[in-house]
Structure formats: structure tokens, C-alpha cells
PyMOL Python script that loads the backbone (N, CA, C, O; Angstrom):
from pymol import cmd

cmd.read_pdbstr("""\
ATOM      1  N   UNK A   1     130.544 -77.407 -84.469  1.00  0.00           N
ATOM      2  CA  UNK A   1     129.656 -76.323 -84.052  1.00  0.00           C
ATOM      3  C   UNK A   1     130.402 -75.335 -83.162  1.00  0.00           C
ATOM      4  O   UNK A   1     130.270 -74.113 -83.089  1.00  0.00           O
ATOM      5  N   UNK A   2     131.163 -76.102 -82.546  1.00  0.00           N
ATOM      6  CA  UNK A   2     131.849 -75.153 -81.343  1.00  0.00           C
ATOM      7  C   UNK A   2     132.780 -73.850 -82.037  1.00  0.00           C
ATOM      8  O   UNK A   2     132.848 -72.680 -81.662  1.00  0.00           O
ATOM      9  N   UNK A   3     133.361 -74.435 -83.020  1.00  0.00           N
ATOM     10  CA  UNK A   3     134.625 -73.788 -83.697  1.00  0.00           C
ATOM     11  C   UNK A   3     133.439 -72.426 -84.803  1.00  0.00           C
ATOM     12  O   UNK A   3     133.464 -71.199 -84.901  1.00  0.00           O
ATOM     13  N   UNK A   4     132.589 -73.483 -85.400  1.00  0.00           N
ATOM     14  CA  UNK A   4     131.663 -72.048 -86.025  1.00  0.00           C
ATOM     15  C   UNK A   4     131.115 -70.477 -84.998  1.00  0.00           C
ATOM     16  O   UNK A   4     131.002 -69.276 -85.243  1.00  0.00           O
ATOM     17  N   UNK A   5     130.931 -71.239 -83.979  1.00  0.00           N
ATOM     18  CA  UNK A   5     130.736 -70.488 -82.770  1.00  0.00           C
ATOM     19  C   UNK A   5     131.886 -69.349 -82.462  1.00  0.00           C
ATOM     20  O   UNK A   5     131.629 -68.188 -82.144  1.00  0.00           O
ATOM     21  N   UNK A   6     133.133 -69.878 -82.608  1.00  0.00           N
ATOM     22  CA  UNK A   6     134.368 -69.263 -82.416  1.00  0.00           C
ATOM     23  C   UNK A   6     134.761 -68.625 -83.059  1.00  0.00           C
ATOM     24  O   UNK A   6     135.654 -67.830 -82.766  1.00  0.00           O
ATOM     25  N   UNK A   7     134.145 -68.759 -84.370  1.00  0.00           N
ATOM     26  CA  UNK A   7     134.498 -67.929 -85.721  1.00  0.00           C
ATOM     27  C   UNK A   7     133.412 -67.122 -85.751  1.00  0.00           C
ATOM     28  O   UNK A   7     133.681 -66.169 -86.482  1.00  0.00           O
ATOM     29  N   UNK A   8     132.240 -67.034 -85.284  1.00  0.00           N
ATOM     30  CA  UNK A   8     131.332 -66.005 -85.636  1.00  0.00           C
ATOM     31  C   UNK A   8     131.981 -64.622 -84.512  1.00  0.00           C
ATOM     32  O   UNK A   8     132.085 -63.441 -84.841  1.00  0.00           O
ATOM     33  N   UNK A   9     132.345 -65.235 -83.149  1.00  0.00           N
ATOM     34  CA  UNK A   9     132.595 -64.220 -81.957  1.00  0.00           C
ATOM     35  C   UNK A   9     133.624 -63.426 -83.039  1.00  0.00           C
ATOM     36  O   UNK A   9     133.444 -62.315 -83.538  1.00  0.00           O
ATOM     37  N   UNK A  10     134.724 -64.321 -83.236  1.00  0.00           N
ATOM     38  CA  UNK A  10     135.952 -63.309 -83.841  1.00  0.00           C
ATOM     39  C   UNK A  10     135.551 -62.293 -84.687  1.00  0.00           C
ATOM     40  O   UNK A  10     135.846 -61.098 -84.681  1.00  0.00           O
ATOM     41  N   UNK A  11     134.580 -63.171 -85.679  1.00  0.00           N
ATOM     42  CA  UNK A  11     134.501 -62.164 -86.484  1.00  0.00           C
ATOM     43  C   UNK A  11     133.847 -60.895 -86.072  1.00  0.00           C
ATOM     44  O   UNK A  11     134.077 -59.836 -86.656  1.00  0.00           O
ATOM     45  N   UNK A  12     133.022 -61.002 -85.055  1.00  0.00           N
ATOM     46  CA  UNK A  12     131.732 -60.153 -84.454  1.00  0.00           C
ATOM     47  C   UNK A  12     133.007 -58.918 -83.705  1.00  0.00           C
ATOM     48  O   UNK A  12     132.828 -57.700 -83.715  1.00  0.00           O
ATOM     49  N   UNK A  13     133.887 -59.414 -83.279  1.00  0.00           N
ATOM     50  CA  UNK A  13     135.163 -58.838 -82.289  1.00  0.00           C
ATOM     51  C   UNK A  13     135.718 -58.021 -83.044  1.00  0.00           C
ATOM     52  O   UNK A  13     135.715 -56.811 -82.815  1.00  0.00           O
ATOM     53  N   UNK A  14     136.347 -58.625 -84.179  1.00  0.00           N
ATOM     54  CA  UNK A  14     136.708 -57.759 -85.571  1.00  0.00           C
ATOM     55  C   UNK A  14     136.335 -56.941 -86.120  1.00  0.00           C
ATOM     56  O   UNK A  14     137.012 -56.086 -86.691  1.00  0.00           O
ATOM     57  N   UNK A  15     134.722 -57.047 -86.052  1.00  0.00           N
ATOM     58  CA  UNK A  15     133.998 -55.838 -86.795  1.00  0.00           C
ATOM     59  C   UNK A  15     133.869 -54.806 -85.479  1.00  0.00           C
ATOM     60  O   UNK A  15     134.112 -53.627 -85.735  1.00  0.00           O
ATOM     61  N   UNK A  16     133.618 -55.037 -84.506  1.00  0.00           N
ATOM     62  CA  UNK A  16     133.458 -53.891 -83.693  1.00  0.00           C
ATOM     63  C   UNK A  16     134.675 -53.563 -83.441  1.00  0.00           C
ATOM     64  O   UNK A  16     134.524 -52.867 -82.437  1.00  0.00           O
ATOM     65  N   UNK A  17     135.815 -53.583 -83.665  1.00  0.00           N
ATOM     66  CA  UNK A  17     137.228 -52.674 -83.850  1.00  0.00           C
ATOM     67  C   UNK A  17     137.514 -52.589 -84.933  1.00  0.00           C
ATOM     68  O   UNK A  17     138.668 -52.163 -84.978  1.00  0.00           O
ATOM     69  N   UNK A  18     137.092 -52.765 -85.976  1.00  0.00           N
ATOM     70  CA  UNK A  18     136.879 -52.644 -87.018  1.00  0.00           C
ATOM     71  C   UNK A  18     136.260 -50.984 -86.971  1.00  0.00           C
ATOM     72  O   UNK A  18     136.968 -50.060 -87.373  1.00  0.00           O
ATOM     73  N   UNK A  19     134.764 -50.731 -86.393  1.00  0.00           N
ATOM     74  CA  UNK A  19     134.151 -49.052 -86.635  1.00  0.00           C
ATOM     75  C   UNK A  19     135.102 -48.591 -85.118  1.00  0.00           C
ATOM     76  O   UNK A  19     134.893 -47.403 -84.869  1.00  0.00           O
ATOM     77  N   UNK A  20     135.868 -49.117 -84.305  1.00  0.00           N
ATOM     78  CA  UNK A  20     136.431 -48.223 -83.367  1.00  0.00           C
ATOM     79  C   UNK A  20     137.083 -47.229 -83.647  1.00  0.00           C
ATOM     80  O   UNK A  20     137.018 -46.028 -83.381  1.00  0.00           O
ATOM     81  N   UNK A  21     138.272 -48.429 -84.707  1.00  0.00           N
ATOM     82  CA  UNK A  21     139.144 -47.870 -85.503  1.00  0.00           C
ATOM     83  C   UNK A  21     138.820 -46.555 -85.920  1.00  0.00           C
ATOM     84  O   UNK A  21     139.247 -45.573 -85.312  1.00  0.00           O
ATOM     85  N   UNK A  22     137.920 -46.454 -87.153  1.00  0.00           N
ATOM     86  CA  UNK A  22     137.239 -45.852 -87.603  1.00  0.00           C
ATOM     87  C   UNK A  22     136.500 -44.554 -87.392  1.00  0.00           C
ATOM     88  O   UNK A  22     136.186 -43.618 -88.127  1.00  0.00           O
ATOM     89  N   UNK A  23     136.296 -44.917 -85.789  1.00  0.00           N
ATOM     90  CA  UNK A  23     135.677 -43.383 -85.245  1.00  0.00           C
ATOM     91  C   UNK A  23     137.101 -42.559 -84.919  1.00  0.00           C
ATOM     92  O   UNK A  23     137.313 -41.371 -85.159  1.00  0.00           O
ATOM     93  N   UNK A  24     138.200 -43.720 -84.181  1.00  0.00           N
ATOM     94  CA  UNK A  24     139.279 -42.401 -84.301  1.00  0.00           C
ATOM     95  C   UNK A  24     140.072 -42.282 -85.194  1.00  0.00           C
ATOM     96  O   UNK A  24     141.093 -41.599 -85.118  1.00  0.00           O
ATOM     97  N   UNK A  25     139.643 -43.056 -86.358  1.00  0.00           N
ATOM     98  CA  UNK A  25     140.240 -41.951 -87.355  1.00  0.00           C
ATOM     99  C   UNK A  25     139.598 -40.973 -87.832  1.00  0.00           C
ATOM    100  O   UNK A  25     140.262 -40.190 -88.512  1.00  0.00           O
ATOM    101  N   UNK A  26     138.403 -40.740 -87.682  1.00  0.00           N
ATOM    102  CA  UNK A  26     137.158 -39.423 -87.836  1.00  0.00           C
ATOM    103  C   UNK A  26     137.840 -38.413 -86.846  1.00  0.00           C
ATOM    104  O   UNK A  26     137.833 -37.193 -87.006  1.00  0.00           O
ATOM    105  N   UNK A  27     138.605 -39.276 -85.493  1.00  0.00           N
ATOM    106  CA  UNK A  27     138.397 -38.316 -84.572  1.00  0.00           C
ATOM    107  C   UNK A  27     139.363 -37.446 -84.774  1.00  0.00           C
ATOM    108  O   UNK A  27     139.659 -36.289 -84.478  1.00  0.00           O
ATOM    109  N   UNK A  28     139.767 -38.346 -85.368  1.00  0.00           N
ATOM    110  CA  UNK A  28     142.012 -37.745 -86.031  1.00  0.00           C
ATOM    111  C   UNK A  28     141.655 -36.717 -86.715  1.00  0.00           C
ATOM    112  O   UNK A  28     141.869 -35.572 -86.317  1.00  0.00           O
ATOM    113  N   UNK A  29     140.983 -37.030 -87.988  1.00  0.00           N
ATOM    114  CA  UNK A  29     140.899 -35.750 -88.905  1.00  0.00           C
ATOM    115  C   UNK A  29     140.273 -34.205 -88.103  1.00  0.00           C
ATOM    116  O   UNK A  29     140.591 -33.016 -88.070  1.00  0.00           O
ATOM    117  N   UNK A  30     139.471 -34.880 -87.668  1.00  0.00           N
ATOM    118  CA  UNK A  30     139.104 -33.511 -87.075  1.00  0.00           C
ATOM    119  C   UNK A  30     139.630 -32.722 -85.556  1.00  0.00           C
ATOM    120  O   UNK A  30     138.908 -31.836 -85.098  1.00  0.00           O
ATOM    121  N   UNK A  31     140.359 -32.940 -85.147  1.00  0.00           N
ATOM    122  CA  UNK A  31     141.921 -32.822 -84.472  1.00  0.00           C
ATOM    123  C   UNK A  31     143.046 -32.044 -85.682  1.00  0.00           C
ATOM    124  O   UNK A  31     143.394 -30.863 -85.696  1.00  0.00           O
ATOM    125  N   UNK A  32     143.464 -33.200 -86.684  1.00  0.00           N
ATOM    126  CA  UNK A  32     144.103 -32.427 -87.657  1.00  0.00           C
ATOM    127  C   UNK A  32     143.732 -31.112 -88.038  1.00  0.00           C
ATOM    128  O   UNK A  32     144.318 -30.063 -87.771  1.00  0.00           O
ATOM    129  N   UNK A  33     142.352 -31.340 -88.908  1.00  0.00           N
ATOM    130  CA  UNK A  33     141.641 -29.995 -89.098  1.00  0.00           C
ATOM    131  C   UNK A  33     142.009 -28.853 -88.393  1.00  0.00           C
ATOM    132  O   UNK A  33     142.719 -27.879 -88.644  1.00  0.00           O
ATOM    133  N   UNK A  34     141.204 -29.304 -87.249  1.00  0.00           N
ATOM    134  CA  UNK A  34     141.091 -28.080 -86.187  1.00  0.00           C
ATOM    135  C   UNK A  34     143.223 -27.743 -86.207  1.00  0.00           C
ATOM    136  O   UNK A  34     143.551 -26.753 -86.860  1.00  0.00           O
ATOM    137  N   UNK A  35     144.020 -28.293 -85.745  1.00  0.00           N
ATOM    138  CA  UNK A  35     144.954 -28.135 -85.819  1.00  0.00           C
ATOM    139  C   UNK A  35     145.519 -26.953 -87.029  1.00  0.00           C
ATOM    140  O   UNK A  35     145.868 -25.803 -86.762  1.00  0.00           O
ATOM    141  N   UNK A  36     145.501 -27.493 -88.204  1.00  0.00           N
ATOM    142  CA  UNK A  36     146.085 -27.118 -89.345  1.00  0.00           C
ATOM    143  C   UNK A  36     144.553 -25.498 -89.704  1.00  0.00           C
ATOM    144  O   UNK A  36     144.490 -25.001 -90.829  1.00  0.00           O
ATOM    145  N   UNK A  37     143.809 -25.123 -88.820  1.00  0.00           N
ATOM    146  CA  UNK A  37     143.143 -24.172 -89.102  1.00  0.00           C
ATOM    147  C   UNK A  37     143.649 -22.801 -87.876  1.00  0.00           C
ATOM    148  O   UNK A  37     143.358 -21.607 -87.947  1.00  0.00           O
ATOM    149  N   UNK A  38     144.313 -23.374 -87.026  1.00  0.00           N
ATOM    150  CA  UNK A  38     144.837 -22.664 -85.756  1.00  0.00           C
ATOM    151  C   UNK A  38     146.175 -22.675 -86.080  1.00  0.00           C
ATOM    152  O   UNK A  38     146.491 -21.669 -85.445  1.00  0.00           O
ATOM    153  N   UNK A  39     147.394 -23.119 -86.683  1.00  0.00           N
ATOM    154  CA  UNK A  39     148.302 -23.065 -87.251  1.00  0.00           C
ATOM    155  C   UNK A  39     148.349 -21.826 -88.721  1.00  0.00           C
ATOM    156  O   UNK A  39     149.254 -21.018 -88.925  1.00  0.00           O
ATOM    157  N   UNK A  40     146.862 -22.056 -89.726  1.00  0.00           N
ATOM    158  CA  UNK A  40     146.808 -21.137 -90.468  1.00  0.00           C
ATOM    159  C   UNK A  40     146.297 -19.648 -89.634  1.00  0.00           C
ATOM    160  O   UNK A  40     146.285 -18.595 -90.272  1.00  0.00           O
ATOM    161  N   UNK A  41     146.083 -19.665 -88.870  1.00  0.00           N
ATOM    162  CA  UNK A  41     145.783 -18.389 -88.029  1.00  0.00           C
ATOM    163  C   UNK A  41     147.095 -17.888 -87.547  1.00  0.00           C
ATOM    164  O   UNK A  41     147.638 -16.998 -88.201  1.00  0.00           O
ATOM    165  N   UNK A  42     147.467 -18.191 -86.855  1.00  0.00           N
ATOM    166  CA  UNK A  42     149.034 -18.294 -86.558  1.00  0.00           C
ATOM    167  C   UNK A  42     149.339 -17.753 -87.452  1.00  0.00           C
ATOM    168  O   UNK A  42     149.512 -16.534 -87.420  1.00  0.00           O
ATOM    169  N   UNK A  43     149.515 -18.509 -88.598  1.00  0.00           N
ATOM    170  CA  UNK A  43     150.881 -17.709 -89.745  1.00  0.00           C
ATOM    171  C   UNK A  43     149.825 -15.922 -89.930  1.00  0.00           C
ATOM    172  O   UNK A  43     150.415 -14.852 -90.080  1.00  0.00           O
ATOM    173  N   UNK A  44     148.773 -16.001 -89.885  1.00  0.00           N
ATOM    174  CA  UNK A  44     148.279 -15.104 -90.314  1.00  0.00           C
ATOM    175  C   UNK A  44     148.457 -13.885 -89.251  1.00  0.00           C
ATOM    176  O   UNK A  44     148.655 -12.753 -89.692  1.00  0.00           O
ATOM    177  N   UNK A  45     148.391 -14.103 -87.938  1.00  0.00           N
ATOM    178  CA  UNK A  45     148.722 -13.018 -87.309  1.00  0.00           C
ATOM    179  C   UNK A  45     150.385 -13.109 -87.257  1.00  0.00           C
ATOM    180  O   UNK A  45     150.867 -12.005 -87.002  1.00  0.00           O
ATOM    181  N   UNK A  46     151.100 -13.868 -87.387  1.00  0.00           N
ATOM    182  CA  UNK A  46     152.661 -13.145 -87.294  1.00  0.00           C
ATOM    183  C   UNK A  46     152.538 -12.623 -88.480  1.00  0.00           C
ATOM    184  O   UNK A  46     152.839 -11.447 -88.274  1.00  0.00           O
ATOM    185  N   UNK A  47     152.226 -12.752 -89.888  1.00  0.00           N
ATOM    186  CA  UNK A  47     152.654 -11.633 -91.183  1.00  0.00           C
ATOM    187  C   UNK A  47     151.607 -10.699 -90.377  1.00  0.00           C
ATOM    188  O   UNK A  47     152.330  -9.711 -90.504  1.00  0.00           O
ATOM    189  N   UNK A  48     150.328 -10.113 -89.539  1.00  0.00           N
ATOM    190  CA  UNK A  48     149.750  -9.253 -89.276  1.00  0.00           C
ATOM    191  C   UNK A  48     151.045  -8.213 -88.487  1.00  0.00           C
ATOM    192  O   UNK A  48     151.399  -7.088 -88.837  1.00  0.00           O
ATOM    193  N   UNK A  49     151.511  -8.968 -87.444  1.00  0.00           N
ATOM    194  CA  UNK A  49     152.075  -8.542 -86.612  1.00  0.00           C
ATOM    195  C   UNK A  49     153.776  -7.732 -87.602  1.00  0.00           C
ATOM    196  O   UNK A  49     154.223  -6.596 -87.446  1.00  0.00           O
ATOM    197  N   UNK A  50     154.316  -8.836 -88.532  1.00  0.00           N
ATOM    198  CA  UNK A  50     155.422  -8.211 -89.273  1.00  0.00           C
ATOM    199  C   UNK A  50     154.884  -6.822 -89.681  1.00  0.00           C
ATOM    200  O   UNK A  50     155.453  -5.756 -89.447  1.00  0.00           O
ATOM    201  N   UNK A  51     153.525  -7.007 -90.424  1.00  0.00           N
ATOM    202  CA  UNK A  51     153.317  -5.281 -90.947  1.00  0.00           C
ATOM    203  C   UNK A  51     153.110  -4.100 -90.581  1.00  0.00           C
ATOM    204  O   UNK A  51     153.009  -2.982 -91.086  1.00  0.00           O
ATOM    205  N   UNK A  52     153.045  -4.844 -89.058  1.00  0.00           N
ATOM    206  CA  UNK A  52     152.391  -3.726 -87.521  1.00  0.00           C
ATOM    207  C   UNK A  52     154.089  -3.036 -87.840  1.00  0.00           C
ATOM    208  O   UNK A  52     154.058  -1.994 -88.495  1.00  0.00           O
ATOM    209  N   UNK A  53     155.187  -3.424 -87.524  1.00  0.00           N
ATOM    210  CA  UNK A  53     156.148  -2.971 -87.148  1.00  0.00           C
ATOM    211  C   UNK A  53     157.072  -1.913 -88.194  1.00  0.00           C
ATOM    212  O   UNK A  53     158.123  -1.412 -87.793  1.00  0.00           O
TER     213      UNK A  53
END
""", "prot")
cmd.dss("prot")
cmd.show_as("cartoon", "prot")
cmd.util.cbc("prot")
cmd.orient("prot")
């Protein structure tokens, strides 16, 4: 009984880092995102700025 006991915690331990994981990898993408949308801005004002000159 004791050891079923021990195996339910783990598993219970597992699953809740299991969705931790999970939220920061949600949190990642949208970091990336935001990243790779401020990077495409970027390129967009230096060709703005090349045609200024």
C-alpha cells in the first residue's frame, strides 16, 4: 500500500510539471512571436530608412 501511495504522489508530481512545462512553452512561443514580429519591423524600417537616403 505504501509503495502504491508512492507511485500515485510521483505520478501526481509528474503531471503537474508535466502542464508547467507546458505553460512555458506557450510562454516561449509567444516571446518568440512577439520577438520575430519586432525584428520584422526592424528590417522594415532600415529598408524605410535605406530609401529615405
Amino acid at each position: 500500500m505504501e509503495i502504491k501511495g508512492l507511485i500515485e504522489k510521483t505520478q501526481a508530481e509528474l503531471n503537474e510539471l508535466a502542464q508547467q512545462i507546458q505553460q512555458l512553452q506557450q510562454k516561449q512561443q509567444v516571446l518568440v512571436n512577439e520577438a520575430l514580429k519586432k525584428q520584422g519591423a526592424l528590417e522594415l524600417l532600415q529598408e524605410m530608412e535605406k530609401d529615405e537616403v
